[in-house]
MDAnalysis code that builds the backbone (N, CA, C; Angstrom):
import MDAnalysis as mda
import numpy as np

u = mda.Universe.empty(600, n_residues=200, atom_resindex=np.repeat(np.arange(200), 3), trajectory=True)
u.add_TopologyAttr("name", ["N", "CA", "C"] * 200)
u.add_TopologyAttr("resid", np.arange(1, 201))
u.add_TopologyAttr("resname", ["UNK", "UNK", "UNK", "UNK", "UNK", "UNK", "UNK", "UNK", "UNK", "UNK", "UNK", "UNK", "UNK", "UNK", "UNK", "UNK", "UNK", "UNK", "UNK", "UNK", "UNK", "UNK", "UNK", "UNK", "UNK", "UNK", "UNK", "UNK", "UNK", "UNK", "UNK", "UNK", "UNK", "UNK", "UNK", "UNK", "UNK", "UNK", "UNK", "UNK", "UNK", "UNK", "UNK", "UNK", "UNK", "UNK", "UNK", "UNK", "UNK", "UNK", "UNK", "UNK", "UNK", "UNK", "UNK", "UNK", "UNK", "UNK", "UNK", "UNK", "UNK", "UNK", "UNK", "UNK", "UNK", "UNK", "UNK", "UNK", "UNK", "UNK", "UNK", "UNK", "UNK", "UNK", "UNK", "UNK", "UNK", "UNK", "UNK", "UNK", "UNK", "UNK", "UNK", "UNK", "UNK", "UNK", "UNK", "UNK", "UNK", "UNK", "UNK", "UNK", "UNK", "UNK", "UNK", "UNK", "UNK", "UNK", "UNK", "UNK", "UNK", "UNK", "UNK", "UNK", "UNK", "UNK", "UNK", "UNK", "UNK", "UNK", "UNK", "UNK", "UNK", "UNK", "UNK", "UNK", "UNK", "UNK", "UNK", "UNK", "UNK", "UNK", "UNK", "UNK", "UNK", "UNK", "UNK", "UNK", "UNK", "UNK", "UNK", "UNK", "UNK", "UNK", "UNK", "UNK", "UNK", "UNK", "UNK", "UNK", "UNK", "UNK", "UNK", "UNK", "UNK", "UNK", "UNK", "UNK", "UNK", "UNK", "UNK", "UNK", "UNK", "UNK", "UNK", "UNK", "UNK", "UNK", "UNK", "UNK", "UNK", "UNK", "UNK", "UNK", "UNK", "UNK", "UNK", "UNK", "UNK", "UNK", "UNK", "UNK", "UNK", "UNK", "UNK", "UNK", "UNK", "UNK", "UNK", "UNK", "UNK", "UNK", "UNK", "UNK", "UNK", "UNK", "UNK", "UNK", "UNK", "UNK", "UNK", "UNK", "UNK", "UNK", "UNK", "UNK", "UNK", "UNK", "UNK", "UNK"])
u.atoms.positions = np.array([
    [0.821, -1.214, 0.000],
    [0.000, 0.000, 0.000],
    [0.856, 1.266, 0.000],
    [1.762, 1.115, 0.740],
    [3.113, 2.388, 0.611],
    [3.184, 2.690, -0.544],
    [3.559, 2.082, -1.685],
    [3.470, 2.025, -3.380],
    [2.449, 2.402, -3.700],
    [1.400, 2.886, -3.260],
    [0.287, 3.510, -4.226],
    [-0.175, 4.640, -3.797],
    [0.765, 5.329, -3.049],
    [0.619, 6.686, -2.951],
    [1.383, 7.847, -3.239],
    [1.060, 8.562, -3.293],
    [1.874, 9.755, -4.245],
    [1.819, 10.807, -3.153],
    [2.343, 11.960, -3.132],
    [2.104, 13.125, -2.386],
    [2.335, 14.314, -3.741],
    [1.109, 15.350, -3.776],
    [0.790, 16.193, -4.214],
    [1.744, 17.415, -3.831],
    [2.914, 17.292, -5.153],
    [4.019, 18.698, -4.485],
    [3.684, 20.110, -5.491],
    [3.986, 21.175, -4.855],
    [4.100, 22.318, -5.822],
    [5.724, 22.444, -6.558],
    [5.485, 23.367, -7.176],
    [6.633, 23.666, -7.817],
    [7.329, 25.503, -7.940],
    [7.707, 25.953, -8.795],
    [8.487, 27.446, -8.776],
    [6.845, 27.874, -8.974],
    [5.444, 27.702, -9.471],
    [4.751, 27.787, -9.752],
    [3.725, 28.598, -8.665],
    [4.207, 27.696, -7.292],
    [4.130, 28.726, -6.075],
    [4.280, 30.235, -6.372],
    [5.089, 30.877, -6.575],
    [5.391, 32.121, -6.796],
    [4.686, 32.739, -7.561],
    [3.477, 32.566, -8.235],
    [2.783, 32.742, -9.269],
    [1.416, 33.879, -8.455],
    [1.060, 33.296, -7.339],
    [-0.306, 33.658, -7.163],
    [-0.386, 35.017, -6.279],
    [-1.150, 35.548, -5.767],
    [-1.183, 36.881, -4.834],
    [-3.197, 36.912, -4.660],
    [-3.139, 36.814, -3.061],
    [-4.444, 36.819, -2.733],
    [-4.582, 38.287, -2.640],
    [-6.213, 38.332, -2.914],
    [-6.758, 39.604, -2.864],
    [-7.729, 39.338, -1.580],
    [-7.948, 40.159, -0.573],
    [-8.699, 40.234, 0.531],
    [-8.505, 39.306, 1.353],
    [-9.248, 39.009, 2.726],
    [-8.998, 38.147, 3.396],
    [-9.605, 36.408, 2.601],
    [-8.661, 35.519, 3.629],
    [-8.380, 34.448, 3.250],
    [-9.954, 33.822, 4.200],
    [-10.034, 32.318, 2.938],
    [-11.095, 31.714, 3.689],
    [-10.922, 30.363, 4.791],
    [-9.921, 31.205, 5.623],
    [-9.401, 29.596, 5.668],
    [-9.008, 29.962, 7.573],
    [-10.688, 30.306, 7.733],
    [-11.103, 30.990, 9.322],
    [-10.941, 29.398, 9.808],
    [-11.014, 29.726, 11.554],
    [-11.108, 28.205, 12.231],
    [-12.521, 28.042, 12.496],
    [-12.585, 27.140, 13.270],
    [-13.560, 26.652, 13.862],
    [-12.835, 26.676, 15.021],
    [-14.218, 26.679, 16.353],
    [-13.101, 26.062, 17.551],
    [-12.622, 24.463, 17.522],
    [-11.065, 24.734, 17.471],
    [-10.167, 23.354, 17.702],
    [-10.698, 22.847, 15.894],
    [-11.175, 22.895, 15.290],
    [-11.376, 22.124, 13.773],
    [-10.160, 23.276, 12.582],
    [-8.945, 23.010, 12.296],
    [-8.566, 23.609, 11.216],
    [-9.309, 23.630, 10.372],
    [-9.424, 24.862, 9.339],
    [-9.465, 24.944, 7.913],
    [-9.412, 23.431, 7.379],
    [-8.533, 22.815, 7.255],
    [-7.726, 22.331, 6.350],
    [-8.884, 20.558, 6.600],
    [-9.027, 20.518, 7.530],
    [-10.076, 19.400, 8.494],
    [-11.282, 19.290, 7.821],
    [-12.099, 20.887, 7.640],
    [-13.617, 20.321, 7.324],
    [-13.958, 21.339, 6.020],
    [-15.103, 21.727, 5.591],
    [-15.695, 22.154, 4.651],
    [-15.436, 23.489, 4.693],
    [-15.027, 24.478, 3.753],
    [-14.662, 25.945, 3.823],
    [-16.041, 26.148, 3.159],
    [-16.865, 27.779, 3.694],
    [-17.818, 27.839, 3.084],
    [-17.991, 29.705, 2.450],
    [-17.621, 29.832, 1.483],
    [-17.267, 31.017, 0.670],
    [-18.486, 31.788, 0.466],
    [-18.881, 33.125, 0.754],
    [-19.994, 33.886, 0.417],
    [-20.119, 34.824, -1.354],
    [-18.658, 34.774, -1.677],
    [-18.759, 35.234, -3.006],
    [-17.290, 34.455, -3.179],
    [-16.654, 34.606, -4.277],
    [-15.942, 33.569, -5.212],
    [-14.504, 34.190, -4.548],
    [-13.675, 33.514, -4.384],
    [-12.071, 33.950, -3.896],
    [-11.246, 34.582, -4.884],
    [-10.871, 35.942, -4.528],
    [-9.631, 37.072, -4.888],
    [-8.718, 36.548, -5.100],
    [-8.440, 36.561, -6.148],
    [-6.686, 36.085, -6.542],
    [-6.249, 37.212, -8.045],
    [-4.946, 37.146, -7.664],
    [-4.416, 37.595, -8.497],
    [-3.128, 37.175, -8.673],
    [-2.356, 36.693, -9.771],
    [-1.387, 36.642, -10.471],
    [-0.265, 37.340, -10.503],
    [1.261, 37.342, -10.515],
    [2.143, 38.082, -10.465],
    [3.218, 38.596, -11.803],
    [2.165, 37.656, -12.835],
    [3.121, 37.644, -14.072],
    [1.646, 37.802, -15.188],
    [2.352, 38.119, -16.081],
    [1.575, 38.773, -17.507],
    [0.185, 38.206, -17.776],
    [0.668, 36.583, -17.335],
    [-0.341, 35.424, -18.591],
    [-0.525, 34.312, -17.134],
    [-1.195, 33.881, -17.282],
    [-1.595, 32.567, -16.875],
    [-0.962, 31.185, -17.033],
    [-0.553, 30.609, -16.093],
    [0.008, 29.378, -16.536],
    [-0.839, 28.276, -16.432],
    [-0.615, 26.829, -17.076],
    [-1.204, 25.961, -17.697],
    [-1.576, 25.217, -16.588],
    [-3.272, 25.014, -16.097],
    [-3.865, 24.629, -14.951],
    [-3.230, 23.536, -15.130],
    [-3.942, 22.528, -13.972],
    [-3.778, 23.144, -12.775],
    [-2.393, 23.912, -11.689],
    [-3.175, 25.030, -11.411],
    [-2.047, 25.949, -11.047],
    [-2.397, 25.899, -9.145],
    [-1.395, 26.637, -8.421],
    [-1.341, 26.666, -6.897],
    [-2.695, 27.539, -6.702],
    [-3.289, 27.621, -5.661],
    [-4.989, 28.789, -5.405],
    [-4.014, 29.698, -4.639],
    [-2.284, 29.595, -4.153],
    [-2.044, 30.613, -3.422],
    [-0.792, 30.318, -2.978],
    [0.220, 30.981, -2.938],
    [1.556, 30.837, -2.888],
    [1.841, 30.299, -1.545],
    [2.670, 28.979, -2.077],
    [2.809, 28.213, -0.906],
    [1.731, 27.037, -0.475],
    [0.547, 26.960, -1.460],
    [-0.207, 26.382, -1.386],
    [-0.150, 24.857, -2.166],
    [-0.535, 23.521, -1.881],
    [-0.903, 22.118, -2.156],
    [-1.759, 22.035, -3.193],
    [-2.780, 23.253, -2.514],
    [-4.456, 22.742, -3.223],
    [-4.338, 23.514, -4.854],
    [-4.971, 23.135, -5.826],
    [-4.774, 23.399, -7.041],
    [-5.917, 24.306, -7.077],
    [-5.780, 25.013, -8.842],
    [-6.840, 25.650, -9.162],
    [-7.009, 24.742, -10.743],
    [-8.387, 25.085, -10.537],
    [-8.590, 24.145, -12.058],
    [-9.507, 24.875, -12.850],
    [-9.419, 24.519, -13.802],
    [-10.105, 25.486, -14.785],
    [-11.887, 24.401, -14.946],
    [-12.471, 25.170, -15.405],
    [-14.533, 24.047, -15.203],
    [-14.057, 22.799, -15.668],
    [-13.435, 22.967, -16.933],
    [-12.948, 21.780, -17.954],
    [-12.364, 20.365, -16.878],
    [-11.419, 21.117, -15.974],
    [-10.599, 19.804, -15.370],
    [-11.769, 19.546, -13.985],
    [-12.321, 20.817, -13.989],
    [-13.564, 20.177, -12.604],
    [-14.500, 19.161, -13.128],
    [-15.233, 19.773, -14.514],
    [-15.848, 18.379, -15.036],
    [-15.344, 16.972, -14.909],
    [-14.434, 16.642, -14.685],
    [-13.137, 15.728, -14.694],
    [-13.176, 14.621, -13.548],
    [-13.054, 15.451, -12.147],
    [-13.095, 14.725, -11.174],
    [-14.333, 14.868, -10.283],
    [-15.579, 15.696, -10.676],
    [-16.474, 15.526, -10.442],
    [-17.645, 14.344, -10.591],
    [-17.041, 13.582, -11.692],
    [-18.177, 12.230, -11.827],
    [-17.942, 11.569, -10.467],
    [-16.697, 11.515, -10.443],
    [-15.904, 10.957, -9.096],
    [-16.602, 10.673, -7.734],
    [-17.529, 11.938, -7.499],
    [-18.237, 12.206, -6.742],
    [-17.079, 11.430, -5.269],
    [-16.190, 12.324, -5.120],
    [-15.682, 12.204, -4.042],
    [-16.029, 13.007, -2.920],
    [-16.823, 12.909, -1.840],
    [-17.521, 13.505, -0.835],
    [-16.409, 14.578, 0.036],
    [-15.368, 14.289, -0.055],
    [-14.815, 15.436, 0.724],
    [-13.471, 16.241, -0.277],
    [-14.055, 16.473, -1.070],
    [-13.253, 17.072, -2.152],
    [-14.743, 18.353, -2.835],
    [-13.880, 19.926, -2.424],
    [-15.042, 21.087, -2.567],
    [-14.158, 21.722, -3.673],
    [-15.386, 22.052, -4.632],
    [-14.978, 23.216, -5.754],
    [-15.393, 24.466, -5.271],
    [-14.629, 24.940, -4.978],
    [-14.706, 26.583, -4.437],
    [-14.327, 27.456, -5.703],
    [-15.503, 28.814, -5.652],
    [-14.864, 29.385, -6.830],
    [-14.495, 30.442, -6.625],
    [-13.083, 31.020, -7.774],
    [-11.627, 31.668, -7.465],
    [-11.872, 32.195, -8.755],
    [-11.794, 33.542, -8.622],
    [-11.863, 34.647, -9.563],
    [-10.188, 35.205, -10.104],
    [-9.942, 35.090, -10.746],
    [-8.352, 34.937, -10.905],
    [-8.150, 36.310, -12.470],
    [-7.575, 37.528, -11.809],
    [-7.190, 38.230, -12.730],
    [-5.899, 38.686, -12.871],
    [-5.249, 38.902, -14.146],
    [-4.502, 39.020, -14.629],
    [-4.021, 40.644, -14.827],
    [-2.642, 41.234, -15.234],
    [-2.156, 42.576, -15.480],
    [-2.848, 43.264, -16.153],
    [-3.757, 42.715, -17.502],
    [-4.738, 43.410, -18.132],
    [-5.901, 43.677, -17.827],
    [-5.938, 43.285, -16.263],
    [-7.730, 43.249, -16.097],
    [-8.372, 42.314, -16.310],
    [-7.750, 41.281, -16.693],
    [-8.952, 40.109, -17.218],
    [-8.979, 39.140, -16.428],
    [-10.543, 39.095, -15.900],
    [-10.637, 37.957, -14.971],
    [-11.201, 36.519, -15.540],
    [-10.693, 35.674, -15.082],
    [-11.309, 34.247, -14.970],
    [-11.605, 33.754, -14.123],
    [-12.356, 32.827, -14.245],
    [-13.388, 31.737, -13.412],
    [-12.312, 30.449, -13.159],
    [-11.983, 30.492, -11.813],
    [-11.264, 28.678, -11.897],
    [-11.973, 28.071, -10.389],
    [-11.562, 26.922, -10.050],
    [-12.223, 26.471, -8.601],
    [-10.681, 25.849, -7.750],
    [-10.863, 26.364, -6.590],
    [-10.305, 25.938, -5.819],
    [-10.336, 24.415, -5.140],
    [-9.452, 23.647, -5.613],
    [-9.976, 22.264, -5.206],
    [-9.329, 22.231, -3.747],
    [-10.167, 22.247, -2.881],
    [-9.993, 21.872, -1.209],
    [-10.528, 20.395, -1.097],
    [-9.179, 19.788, -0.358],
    [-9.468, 18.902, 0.294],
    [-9.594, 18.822, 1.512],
    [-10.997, 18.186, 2.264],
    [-11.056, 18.718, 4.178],
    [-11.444, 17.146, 4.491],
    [-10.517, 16.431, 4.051],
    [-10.569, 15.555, 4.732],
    [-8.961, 15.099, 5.199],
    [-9.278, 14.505, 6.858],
    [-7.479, 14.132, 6.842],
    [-7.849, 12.772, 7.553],
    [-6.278, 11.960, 7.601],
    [-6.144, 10.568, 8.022],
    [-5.039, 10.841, 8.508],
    [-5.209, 10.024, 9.768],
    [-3.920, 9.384, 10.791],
    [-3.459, 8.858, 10.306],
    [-1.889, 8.524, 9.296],
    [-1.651, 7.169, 9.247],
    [-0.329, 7.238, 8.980],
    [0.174, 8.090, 9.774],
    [1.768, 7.701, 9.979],
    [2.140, 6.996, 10.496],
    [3.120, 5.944, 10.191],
    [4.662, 4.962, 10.647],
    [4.757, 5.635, 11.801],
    [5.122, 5.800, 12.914],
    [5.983, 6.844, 13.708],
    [7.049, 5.895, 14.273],
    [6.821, 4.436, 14.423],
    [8.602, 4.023, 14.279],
    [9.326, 3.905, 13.191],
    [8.548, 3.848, 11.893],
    [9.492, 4.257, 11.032],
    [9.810, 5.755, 10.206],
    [8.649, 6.418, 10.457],
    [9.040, 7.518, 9.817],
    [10.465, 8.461, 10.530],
    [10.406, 9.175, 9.895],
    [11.984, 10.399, 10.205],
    [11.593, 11.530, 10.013],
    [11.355, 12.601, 10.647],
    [11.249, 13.463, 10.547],
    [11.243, 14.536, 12.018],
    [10.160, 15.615, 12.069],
    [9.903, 16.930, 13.162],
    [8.656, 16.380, 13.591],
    [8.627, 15.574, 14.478],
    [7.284, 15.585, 15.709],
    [7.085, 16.544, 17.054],
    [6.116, 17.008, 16.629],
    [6.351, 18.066, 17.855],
    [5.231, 17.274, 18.571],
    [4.127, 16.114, 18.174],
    [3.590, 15.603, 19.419],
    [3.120, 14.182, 18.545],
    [2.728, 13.222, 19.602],
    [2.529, 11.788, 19.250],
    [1.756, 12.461, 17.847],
    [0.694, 13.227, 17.601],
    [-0.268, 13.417, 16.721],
    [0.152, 14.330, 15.795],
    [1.300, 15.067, 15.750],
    [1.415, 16.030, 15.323],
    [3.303, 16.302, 14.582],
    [3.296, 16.693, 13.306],
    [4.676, 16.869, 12.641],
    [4.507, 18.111, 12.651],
    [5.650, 18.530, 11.976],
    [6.348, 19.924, 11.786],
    [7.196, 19.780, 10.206],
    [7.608, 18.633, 10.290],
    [8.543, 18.244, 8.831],
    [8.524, 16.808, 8.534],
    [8.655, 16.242, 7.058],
    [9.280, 14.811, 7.201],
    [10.112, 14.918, 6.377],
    [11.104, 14.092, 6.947],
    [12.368, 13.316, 6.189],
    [12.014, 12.161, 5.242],
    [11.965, 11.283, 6.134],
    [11.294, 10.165, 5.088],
    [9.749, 9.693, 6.096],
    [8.842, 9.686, 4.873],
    [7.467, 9.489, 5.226],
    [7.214, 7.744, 5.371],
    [6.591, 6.946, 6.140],
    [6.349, 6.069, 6.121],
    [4.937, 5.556, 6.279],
    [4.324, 5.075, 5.494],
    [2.436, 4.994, 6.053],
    [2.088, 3.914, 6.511],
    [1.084, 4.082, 8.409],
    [0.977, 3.023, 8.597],
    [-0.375, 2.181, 7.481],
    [0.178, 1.185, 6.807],
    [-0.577, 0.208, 5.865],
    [-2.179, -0.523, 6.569],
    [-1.832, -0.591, 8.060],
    [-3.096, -1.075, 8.602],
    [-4.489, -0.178, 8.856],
    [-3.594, 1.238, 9.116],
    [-4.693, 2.004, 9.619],
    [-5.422, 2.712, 7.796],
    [-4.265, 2.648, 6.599],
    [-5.336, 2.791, 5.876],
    [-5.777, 1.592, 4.990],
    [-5.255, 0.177, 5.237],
    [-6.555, -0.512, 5.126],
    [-7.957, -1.026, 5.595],
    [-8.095, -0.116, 7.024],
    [-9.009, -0.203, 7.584],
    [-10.211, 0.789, 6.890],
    [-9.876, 1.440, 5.791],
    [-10.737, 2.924, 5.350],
    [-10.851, 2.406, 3.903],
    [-12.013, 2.047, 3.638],
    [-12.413, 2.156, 2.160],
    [-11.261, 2.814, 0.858],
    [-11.397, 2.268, 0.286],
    [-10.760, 2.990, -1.227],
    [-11.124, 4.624, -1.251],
    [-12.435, 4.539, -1.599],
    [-12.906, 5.650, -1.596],
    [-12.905, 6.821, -0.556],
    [-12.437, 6.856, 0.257],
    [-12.398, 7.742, 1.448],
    [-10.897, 7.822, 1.618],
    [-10.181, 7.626, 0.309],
    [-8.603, 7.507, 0.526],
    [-7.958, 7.791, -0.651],
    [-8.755, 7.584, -1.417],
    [-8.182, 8.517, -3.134],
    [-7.473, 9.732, -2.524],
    [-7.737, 10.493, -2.052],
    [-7.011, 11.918, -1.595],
    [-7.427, 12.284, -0.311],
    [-6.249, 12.729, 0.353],
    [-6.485, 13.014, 1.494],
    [-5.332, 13.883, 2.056],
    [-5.551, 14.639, 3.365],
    [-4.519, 15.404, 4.124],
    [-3.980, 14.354, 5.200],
    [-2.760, 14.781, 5.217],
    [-1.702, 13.479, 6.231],
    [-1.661, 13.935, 6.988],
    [-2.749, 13.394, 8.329],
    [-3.424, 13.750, 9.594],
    [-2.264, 14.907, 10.394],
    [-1.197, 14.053, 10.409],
    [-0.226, 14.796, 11.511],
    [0.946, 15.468, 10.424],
    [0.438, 16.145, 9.206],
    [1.146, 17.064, 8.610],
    [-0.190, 17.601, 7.818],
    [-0.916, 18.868, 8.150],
    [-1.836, 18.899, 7.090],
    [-1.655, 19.640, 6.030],
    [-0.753, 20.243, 5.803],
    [-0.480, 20.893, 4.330],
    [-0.050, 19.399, 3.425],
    [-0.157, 18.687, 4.179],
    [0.759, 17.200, 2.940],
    [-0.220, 16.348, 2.221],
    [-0.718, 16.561, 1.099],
    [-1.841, 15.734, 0.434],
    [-1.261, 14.665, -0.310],
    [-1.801, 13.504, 0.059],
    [-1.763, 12.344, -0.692],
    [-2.853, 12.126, -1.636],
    [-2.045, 10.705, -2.751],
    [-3.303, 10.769, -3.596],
    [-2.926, 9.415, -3.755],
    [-3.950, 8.415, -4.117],
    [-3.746, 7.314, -5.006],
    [-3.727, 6.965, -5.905],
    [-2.943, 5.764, -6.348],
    [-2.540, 6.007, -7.680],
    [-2.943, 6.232, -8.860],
    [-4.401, 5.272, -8.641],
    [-5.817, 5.539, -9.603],
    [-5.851, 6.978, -9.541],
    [-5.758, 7.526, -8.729],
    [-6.349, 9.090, -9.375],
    [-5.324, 9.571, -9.569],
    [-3.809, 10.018, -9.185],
    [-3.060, 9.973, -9.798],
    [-3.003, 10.125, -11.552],
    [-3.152, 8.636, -11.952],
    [-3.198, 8.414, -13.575],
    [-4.079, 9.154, -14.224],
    [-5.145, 9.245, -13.867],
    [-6.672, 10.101, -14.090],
    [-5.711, 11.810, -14.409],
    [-4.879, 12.100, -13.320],
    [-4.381, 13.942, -13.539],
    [-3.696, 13.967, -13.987],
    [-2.561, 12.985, -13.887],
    [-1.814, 13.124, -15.407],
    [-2.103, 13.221, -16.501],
    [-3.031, 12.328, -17.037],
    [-3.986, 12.722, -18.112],
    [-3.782, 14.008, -18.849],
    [-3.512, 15.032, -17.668],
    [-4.186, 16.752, -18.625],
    [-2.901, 16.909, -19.056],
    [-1.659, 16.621, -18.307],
    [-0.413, 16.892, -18.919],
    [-0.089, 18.580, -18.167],
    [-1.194, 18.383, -17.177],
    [-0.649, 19.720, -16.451],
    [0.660, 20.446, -16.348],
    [1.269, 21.548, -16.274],
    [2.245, 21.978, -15.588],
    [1.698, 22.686, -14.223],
    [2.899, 22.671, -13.465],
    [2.439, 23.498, -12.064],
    [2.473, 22.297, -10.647],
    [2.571, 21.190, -11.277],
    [2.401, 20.022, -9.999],
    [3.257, 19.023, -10.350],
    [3.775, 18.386, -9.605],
    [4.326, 17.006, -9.921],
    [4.064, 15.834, -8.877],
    [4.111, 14.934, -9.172],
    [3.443, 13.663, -7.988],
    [4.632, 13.142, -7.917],
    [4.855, 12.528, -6.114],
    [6.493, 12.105, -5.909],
    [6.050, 10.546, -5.269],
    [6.369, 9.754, -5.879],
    [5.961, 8.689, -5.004],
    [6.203, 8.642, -3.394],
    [4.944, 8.337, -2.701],
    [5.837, 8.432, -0.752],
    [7.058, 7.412, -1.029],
    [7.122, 6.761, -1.611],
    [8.360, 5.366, -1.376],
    [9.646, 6.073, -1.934],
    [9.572, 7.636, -2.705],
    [10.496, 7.882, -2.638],
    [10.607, 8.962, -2.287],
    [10.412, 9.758, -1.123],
    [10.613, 11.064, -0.651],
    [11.334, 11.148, 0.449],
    [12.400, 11.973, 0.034],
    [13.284, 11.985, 1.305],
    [13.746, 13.464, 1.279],
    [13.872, 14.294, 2.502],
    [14.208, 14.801, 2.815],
    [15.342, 14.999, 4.064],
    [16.967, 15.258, 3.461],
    [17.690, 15.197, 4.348],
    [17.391, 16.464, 5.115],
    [17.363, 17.430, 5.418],
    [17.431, 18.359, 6.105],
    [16.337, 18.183, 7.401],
    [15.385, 16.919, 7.335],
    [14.221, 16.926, 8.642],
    [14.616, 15.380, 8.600],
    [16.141, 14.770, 8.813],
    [15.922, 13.335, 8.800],
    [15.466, 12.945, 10.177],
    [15.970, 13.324, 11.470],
    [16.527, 13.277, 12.578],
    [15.179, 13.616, 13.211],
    [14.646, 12.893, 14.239],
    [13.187, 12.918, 15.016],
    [13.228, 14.047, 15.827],
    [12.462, 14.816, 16.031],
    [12.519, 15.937, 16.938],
    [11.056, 15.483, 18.300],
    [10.969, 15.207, 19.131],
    [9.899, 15.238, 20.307],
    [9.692, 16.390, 20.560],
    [9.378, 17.408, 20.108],
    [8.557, 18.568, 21.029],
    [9.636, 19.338, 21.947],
    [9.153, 20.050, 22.567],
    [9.924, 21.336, 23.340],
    [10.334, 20.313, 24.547],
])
């Protein structure tokens, strides 16, 4: 099961975006953003830092996981009907004034399922990272969870870290996107967070 997951990375592509107004990404008490359903009253401010637009799916915000997609690629993974996967919509204009329509794909769902004797990395608590070195997934806790409730997800005790499986995976390659690349977990390593950190 380690082998059929990918983690959803950005690229220089980050540098691309610039929010306009405040962000939707309020708490709840004790529930992150990132945990449950964001709920938008008009479409999200963005703006661009360069001339033209680059080739969806692009970052919704510098420094950001979650993509923006144009209707075309939402039509896409919408048959899917994956229950915790929201199209939020992101008004995205450019140096000339010209705005477009894209959706913010949020994912608010997360899973426990780190290794923690084998992973390597910044734990600042049994539940909780800061960095990984090398990621390890525990295999039991997500074969206890349906397929479907595991195509994509946030990595409980890192939540900026989205996984995907491989089936869907193949499905986004498909567009031939630029702006993202998928790293297999079996091969991600980061030397600079090898070394376990416990908390203060």
């Amino acid at each position: 099961m380690q082998n059929d997951y990918f983690m959803l990375m950005g690229d220089s592509l980050n540098q691309w975006m610039q929010r306009e107004g405040p962000p939707p990404q309020k708490q709840l008490v004790g529930v992150p953003w990132q945990q449950r359903p964001v709920f938008v009253t008009e479409p999200i401010k963005l703006r661009i830092r360069t001339g033209v637009l680059p080739k969806e799916p692009f970052p919704a915000y510098e420094g950001s996981c979650e993509p923006l997609l144009s209707t075309q690629a939402k039509s896409l993974l919408e048959p899917l009907a994956i229950s915790h996967l929201q199209f939020l919509p992101a008004d995205v204009s450019v140096e000339s004034g010209e705005v477009q329509r894209f959706w913010w794909l949020h994912v608010c769902r997360s899973i426990y399922c780190v290794d923690k004797k084998r992973t390597k990395g910044l734990f600042y608590s049994p539940r909780e990272m800061l960095a990984i070195g090398k990621l390890v997934l525990d295999e039991h806790a997500l074969a206890a969870i349906p397929l479907e409730r595991r195509l994509i997800f946030r990595l409980g005790e890192l939540l900026y870290t989205i996984l995907l499986h491989s089936s869907l995976v193949d499905r986004l390659r498909g567009w031939e996107a630029e702006g993202f690349k998928f790293m297999p977990v079996e091969e991600w390593y980061h030397p600079d967070f090898i070394e376990d950190y416990h908390g203060p």
